[in-house]
OpenMM code with the backbone's topology and positions (N, CA, C; nanometers):
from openmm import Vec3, app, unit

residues = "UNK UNK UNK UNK UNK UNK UNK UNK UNK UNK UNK UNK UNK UNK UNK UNK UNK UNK UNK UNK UNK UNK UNK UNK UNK UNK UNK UNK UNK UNK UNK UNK UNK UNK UNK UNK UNK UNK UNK UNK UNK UNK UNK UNK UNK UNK UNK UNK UNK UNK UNK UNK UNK UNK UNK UNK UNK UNK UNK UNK UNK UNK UNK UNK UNK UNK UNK UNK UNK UNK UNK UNK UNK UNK UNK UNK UNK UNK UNK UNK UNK UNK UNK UNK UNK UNK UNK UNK UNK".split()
positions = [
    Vec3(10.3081, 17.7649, 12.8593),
    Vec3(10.3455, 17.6457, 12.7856),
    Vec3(10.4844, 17.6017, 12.8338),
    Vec3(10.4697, 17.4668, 12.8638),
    Vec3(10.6411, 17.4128, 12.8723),
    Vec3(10.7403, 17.4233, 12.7808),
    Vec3(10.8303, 17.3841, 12.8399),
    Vec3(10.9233, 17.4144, 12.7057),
    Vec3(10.9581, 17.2526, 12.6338),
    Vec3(10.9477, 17.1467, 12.6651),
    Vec3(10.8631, 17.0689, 12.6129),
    Vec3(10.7616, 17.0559, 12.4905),
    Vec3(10.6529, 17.1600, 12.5609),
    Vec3(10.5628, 17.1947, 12.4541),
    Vec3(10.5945, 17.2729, 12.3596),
    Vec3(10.6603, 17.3605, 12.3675),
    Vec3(10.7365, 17.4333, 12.3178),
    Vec3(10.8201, 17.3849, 12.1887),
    Vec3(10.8708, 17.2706, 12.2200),
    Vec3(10.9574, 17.2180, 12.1404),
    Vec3(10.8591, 17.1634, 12.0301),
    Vec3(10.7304, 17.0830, 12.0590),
    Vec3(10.6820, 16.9688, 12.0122),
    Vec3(10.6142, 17.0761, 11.8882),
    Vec3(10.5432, 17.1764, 11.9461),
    Vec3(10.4810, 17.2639, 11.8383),
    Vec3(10.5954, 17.3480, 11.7453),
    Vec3(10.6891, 17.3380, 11.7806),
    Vec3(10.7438, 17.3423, 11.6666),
    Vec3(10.8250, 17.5047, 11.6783),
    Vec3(10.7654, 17.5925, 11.8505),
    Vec3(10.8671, 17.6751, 11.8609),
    Vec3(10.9502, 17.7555, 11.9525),
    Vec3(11.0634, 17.6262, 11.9469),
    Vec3(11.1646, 17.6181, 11.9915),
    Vec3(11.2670, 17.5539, 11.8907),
    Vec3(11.3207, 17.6077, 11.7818),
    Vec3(11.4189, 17.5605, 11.6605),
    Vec3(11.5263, 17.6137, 11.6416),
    Vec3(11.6113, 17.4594, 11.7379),
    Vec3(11.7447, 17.5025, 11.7981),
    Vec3(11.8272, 17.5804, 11.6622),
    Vec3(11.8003, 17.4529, 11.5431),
    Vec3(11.8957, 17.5076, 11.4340),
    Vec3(11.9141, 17.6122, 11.3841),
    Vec3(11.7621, 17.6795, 11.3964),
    Vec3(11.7471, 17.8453, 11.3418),
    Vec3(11.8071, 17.9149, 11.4370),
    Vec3(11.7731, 17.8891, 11.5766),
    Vec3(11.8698, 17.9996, 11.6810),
    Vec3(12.0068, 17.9466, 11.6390),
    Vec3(12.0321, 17.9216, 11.6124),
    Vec3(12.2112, 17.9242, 11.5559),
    Vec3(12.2946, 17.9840, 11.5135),
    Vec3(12.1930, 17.9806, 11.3509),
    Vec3(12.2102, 17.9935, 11.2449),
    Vec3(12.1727, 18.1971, 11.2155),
    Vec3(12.0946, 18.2015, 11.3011),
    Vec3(12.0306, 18.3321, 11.3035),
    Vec3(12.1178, 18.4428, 11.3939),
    Vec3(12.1712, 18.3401, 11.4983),
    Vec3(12.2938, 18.4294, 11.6018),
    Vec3(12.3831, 18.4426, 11.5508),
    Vec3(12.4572, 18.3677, 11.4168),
    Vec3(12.6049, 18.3635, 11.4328),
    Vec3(12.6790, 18.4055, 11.2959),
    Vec3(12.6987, 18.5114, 11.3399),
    Vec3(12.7651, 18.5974, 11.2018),
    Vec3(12.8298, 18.5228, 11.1275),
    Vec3(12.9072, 18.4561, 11.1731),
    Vec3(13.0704, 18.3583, 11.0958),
    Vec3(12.9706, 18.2431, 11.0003),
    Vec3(12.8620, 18.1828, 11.0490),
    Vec3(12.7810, 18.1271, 10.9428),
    Vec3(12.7278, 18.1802, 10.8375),
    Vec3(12.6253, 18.3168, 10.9250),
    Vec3(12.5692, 18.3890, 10.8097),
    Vec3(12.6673, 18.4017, 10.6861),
    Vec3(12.7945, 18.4313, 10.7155),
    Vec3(12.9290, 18.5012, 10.5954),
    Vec3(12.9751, 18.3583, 10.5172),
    Vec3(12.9728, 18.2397, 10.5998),
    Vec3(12.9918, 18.1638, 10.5241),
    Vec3(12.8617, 18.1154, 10.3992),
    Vec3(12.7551, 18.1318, 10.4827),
    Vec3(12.6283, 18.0690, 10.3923),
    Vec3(12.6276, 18.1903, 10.2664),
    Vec3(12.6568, 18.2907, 10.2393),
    Vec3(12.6752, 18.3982, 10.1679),
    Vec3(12.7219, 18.3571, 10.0781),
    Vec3(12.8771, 18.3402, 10.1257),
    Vec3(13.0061, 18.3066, 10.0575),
    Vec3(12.9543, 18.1621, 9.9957),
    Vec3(12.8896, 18.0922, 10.0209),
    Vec3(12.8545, 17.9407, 9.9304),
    Vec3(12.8044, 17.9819, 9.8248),
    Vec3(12.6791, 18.0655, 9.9205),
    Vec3(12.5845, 18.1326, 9.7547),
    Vec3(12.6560, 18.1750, 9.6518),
    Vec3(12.7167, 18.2611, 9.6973),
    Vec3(12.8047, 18.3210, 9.5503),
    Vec3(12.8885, 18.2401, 9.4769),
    Vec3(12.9337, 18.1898, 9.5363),
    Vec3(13.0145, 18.0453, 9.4464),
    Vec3(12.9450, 17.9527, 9.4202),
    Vec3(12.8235, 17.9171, 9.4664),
    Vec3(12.7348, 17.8192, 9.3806),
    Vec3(12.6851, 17.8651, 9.2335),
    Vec3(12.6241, 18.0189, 9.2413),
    Vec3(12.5361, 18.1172, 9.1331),
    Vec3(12.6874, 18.0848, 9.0471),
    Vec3(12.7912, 18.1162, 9.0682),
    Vec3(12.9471, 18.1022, 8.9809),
    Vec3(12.9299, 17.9936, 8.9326),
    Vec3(12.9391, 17.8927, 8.9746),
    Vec3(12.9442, 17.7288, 8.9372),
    Vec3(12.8554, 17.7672, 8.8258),
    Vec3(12.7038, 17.7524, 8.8534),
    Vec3(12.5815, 17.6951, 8.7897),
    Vec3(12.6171, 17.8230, 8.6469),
    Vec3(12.6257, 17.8883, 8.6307),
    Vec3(12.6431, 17.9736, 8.5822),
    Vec3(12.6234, 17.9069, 8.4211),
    Vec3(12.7634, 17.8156, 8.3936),
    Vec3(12.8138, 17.7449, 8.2597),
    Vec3(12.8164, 17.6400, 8.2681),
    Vec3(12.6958, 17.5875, 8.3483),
    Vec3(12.6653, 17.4150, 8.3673),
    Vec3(12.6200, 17.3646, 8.2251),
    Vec3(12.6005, 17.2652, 8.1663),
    Vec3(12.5117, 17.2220, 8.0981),
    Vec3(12.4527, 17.1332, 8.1759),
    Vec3(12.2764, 17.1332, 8.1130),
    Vec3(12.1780, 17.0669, 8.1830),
    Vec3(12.2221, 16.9113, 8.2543),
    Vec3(12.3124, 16.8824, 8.1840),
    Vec3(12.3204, 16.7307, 8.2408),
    Vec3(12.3760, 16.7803, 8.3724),
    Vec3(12.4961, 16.8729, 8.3506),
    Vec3(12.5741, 16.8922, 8.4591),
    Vec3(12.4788, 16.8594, 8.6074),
    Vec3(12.4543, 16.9649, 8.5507),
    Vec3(12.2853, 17.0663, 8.6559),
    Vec3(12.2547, 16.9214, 8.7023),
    Vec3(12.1728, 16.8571, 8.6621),
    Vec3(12.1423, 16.7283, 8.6900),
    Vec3(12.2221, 16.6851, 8.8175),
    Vec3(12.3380, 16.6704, 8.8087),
    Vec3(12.4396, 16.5770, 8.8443),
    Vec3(12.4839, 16.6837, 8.9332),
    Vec3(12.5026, 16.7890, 8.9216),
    Vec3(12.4627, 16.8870, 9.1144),
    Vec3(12.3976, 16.8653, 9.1907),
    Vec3(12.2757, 16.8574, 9.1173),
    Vec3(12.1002, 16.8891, 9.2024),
    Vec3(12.1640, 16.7532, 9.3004),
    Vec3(12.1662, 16.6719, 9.2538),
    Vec3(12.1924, 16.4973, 9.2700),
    Vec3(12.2641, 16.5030, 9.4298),
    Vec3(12.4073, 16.5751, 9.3779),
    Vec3(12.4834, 16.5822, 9.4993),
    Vec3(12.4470, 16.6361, 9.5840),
    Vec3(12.3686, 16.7837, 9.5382),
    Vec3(12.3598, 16.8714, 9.6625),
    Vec3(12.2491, 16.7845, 9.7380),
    Vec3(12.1612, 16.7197, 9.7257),
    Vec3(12.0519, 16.5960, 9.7938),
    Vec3(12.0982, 16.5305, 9.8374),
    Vec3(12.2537, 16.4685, 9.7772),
    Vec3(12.2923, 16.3564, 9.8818),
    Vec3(12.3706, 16.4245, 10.0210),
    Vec3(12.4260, 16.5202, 9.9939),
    Vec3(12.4942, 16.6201, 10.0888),
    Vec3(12.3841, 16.6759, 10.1980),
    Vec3(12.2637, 16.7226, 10.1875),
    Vec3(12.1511, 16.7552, 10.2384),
    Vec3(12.1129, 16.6113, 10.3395),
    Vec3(12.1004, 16.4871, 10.2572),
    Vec3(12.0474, 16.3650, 10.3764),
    Vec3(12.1843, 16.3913, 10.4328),
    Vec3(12.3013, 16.3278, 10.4000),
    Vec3(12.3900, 16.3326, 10.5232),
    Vec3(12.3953, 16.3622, 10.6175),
    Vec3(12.3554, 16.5268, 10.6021),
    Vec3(12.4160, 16.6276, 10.7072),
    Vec3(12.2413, 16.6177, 10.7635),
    Vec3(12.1646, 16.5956, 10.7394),
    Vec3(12.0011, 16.6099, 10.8276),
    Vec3(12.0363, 16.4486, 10.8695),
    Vec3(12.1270, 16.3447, 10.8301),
    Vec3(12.1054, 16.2414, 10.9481),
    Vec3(12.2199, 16.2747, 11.0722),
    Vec3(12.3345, 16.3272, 11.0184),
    Vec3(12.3878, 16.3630, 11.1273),
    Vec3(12.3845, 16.4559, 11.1945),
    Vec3(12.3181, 16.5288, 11.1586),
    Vec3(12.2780, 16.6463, 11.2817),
    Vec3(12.1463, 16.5935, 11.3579),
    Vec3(12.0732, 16.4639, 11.3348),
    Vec3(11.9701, 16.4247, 11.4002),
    Vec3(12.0795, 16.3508, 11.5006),
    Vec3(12.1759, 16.3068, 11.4349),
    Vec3(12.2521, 16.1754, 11.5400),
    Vec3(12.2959, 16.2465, 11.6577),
    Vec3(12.3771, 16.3756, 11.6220),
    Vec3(12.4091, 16.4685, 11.7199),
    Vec3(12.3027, 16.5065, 11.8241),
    Vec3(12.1792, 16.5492, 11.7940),
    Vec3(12.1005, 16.5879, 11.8643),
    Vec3(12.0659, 16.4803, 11.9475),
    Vec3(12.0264, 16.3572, 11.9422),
    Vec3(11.9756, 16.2890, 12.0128),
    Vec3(12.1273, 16.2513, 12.0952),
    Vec3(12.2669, 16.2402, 12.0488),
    Vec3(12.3366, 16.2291, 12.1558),
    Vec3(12.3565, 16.3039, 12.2542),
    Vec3(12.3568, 16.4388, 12.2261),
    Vec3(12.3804, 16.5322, 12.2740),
    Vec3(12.2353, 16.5232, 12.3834),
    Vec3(12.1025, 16.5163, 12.3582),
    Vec3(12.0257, 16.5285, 12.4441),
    Vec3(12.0052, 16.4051, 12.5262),
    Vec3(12.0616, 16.2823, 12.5073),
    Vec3(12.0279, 16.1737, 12.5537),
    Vec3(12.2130, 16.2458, 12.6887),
    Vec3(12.2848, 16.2836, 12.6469),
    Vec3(12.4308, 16.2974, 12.7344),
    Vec3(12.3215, 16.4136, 12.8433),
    Vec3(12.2879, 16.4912, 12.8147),
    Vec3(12.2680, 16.5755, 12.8620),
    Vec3(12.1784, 16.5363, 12.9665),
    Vec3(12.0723, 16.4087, 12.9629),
    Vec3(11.9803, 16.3435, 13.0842),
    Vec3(12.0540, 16.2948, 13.1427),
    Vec3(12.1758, 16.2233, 13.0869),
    Vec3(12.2314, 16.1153, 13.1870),
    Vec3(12.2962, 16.2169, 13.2880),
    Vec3(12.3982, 16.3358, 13.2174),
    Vec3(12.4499, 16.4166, 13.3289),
    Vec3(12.3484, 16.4851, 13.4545),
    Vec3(12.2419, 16.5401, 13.4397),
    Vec3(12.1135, 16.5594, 13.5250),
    Vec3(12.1218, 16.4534, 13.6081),
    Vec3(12.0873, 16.3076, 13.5906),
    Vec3(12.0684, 16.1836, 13.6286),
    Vec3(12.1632, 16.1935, 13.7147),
    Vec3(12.3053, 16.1727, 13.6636),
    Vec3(12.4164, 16.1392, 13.7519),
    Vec3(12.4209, 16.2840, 13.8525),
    Vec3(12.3999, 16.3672, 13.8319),
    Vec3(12.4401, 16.4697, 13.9316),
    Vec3(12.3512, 16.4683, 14.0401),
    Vec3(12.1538, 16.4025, 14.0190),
    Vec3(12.0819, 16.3983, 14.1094),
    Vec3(12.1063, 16.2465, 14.1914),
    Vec3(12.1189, 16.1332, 14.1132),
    Vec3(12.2024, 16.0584, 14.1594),
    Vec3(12.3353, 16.1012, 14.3002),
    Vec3(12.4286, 16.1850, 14.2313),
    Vec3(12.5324, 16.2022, 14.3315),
    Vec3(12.5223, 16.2821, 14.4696),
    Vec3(12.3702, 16.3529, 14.4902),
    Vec3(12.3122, 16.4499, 14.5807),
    Vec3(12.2437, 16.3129, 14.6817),
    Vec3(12.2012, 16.2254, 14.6323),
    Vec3(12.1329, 16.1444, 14.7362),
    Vec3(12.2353, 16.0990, 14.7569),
] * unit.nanometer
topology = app.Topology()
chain = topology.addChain("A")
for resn in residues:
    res = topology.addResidue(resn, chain)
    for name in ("N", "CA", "C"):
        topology.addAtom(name, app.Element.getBySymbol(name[0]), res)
């Protein structure tokens, strides 16, 4: 299988190899947890509400800009290919 194909079926998932390599995340994603379980702890329901809310709007943000990244990053990454086979002829 290409890696192409690879990608399209779904395994090749850059974000998980990341996230799965890199200790300093793992400790941070930890460290959120525990201070979130703290937070929620002595919410009242409305509160709760009005988390859930944020943590969703915080969630699209960061899934549109990590899409924006990716496609720059992979669209930079053809042009450099391009220009370097470009600069051989």
């Amino acid at each position: 299988m290409t890696t192409l194909e690879d990608l399209w079926q779904g395994n090749i998932i850059p974000w998980e190899m990341y996230v799965r390599d890199n200790p300093h995340l793992k400790s941070l994603l930890s460290i959120a947890g525990e201070n979130y379980d703290k937070l929620i702890a002595d919410l009242t329901e409305k509160q709760m509400e009005i988390l859930e809310k944020y943590k969703y709007t915080l969630f699209e943000m960061n899934s549109f800009t990590e899409q924006a990244a990716f496609k720059y990053g992979f669209s930079l990454g053809l042009r450099l290919i391009v220009e370097s086979v470009m600069t051989e002829l």
